[in-house]
Short mmCIF file of the C-alpha atoms (twelve columns), coordinates in Angstrom:
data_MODEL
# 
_entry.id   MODEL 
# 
loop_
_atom_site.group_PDB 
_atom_site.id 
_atom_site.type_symbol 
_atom_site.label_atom_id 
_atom_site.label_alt_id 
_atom_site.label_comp_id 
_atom_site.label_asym_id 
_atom_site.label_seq_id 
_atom_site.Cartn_x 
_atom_site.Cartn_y 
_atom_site.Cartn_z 
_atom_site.pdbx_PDB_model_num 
ATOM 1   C CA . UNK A 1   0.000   0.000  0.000   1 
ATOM 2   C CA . UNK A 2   1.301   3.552  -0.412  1 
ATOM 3   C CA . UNK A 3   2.189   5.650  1.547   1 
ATOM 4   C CA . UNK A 4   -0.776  8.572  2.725   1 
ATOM 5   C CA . UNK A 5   -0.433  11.670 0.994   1 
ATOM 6   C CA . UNK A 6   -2.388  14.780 2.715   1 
ATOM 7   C CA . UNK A 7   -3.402  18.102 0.840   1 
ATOM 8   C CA . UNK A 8   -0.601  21.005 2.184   1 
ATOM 9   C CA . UNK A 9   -3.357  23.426 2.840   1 
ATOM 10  C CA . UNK A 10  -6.130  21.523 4.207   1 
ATOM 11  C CA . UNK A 11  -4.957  18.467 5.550   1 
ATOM 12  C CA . UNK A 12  -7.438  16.357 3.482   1 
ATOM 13  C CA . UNK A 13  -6.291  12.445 2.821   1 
ATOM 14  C CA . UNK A 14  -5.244  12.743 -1.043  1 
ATOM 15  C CA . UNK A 15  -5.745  9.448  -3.065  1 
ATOM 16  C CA . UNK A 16  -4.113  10.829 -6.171  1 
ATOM 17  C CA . UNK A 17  -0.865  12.528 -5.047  1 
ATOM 18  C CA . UNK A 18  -0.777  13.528 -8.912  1 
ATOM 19  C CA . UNK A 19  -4.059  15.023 -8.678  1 
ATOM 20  C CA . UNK A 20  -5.252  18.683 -6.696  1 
ATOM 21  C CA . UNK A 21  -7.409  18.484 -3.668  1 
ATOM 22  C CA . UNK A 22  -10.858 17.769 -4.046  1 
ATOM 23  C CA . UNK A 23  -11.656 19.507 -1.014  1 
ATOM 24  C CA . UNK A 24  -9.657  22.690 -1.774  1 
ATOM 25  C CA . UNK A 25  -8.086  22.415 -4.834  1 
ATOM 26  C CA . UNK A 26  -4.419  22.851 -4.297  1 
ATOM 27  C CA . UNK A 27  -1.794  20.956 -5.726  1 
ATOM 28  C CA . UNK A 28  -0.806  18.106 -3.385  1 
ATOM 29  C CA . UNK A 29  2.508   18.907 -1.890  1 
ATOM 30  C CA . UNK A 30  2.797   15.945 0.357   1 
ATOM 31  C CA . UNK A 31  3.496   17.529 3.478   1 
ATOM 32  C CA . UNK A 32  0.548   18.915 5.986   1 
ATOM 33  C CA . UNK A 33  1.506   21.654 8.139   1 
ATOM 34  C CA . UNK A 34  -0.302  21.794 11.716  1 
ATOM 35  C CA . UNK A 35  -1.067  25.503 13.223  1 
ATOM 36  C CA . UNK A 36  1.707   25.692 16.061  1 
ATOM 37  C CA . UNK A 37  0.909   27.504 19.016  1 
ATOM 38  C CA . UNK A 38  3.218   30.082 19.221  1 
ATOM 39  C CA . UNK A 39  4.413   31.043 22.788  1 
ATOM 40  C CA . UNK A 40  2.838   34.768 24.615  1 
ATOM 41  C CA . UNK A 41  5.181   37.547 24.704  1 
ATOM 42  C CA . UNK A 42  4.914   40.145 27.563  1 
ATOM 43  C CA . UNK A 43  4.286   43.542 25.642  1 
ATOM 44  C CA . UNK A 44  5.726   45.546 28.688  1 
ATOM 45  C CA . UNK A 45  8.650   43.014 28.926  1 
ATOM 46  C CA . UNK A 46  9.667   43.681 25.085  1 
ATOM 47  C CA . UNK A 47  9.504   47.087 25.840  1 
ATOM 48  C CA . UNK A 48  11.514  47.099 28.879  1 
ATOM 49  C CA . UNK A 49  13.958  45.165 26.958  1 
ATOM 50  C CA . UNK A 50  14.244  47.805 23.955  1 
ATOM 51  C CA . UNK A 51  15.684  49.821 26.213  1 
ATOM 52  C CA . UNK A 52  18.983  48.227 25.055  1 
ATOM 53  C CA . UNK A 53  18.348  48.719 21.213  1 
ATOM 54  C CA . UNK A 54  17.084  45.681 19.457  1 
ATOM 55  C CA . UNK A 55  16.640  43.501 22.497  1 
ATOM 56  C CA . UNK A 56  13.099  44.097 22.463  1 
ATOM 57  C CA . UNK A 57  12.597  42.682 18.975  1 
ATOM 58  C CA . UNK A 58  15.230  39.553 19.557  1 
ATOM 59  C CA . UNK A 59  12.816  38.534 22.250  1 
ATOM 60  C CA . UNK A 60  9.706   38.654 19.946  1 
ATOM 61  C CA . UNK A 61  12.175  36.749 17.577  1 
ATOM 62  C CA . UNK A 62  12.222  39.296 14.656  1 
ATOM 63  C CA . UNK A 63  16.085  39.478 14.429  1 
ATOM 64  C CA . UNK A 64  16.132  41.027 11.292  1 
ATOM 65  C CA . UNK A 65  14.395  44.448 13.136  1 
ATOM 66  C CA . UNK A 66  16.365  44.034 16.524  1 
ATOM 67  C CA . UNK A 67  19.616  44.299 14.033  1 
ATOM 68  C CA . UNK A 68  18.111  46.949 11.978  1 
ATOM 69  C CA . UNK A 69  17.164  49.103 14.972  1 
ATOM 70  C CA . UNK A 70  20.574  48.248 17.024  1 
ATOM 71  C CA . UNK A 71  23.112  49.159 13.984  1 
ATOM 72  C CA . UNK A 72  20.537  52.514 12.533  1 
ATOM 73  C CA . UNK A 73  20.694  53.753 16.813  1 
ATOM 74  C CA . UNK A 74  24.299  52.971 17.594  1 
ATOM 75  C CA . UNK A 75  25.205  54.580 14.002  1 
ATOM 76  C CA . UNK A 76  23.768  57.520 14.262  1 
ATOM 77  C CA . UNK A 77  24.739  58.025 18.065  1 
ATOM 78  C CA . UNK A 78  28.089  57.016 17.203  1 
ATOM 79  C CA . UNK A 79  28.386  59.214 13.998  1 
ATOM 80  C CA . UNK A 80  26.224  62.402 15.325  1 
ATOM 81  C CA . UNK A 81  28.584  62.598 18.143  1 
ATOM 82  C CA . UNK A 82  31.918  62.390 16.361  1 
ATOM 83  C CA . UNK A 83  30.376  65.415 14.361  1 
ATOM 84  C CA . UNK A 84  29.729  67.449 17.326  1 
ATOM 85  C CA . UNK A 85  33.671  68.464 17.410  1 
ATOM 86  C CA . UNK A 86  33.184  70.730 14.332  1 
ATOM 87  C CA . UNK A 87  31.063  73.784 12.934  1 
ATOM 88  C CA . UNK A 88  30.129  71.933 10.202  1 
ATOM 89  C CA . UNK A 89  29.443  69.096 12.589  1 
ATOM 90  C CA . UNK A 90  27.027  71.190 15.115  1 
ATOM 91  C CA . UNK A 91  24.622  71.951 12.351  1 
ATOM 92  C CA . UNK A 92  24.495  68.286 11.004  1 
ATOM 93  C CA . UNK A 93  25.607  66.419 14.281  1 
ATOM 94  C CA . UNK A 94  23.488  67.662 16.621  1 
ATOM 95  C CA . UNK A 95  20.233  66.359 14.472  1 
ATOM 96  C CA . UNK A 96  21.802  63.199 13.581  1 
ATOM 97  C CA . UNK A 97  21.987  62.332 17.524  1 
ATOM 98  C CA . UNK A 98  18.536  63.636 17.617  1 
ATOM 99  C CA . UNK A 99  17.871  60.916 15.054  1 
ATOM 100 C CA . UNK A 100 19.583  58.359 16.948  1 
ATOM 101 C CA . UNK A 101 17.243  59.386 20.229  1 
ATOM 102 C CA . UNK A 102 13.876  59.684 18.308  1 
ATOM 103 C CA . UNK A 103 14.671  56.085 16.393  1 
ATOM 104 C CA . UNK A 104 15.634  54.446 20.015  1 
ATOM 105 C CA . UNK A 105 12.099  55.668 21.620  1 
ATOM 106 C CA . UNK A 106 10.291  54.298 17.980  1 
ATOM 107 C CA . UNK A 107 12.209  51.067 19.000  1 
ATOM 108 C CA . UNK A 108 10.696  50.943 22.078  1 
ATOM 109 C CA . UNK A 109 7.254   51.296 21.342  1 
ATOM 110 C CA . UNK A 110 7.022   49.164 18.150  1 
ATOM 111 C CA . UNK A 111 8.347   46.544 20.359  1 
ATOM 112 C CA . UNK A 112 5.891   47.200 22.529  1 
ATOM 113 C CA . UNK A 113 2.669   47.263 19.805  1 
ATOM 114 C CA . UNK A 114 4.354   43.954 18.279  1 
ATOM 115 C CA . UNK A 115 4.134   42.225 21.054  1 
ATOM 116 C CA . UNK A 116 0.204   43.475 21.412  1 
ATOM 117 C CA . UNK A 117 -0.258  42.714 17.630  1 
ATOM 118 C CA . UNK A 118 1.234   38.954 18.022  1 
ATOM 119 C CA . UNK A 119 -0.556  38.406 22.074  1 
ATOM 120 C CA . UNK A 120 -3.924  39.322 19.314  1 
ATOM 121 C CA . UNK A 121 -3.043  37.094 16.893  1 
ATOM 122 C CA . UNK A 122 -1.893  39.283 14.313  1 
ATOM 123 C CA . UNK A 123 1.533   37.671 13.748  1 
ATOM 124 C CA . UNK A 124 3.252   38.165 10.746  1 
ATOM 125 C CA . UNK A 125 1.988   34.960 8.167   1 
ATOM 126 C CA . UNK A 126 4.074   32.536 7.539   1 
ATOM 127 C CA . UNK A 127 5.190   31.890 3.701   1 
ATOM 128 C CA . UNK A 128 3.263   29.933 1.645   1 
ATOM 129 C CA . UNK A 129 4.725   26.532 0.371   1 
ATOM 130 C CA . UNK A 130 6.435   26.511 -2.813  1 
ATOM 131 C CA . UNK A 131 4.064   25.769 -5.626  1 
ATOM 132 C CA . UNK A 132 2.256   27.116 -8.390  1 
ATOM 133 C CA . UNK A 133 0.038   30.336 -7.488  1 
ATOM 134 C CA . UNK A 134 -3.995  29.456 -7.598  1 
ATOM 135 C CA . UNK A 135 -4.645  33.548 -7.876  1 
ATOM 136 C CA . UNK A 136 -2.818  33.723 -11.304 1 
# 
């Protein structure tokens, strides 16, 4: 007997594994995909930990932000304050630490709503499965 084949998107028992799903027509992929139940995050924990740029986000596990956030605040910080020595550098210095301040506090609080957005179930999807697009 062969082996059970289940739809990708529905879970529905294929008995073609050429064929699309009868139930909801996608193409069988051979590999079902239960909903995972994600773990809570503490909104006001994520935001006490974007006190320390990126932290916040690392927590809620979007790395890619964290890093974004930590290497745009310590740049400008770093860069804005080095330009502080000079004329030139008061005029385009002082706003560029500015910068640096105003992106930390935005770090803080989109940690903060992320967390909210993923307690309410408004997580990010996850990508479809490879496969040829029903919508085209």
């Amino acid at each position: 007997m062969a082996a059970e084949i289940l739809c990708g998107r529905c879970g529905a028992l294929l008995t073609n594994p050429n064929a699309p799903c009868p139930r909801c027509g996608s193409p069988a992929s051979g590999g079902y995909y239960a909903p995972v139940a994600r773990p809570r995050k503490s909104p006001g924990l994520a935001a006490a930990l974007a006190v320390v740029p990126g932290l916040g986000h690392f927590y809620l596990g979007q790395n890619l932000k964290g890093l974004g956030f930590l290497v745009g605040i310590a740049g400008l910080q770093f860069f804005g304050f080095d330009l502080d020595l000079t004329v030139i550098g008061a005029a385009i210095g002082v706003p560029m630490e500015l910068g640096g301040g105003g992106l930390w506090v935005f770090s803080i609080v989109d940690a903060y709503r992320t967390a909210k957005h993923m307690e309410a179930g408004y997580a990010p999807p996850r990508p479809a499965p490879p496969g040829p697009n029903p919508s085209r």
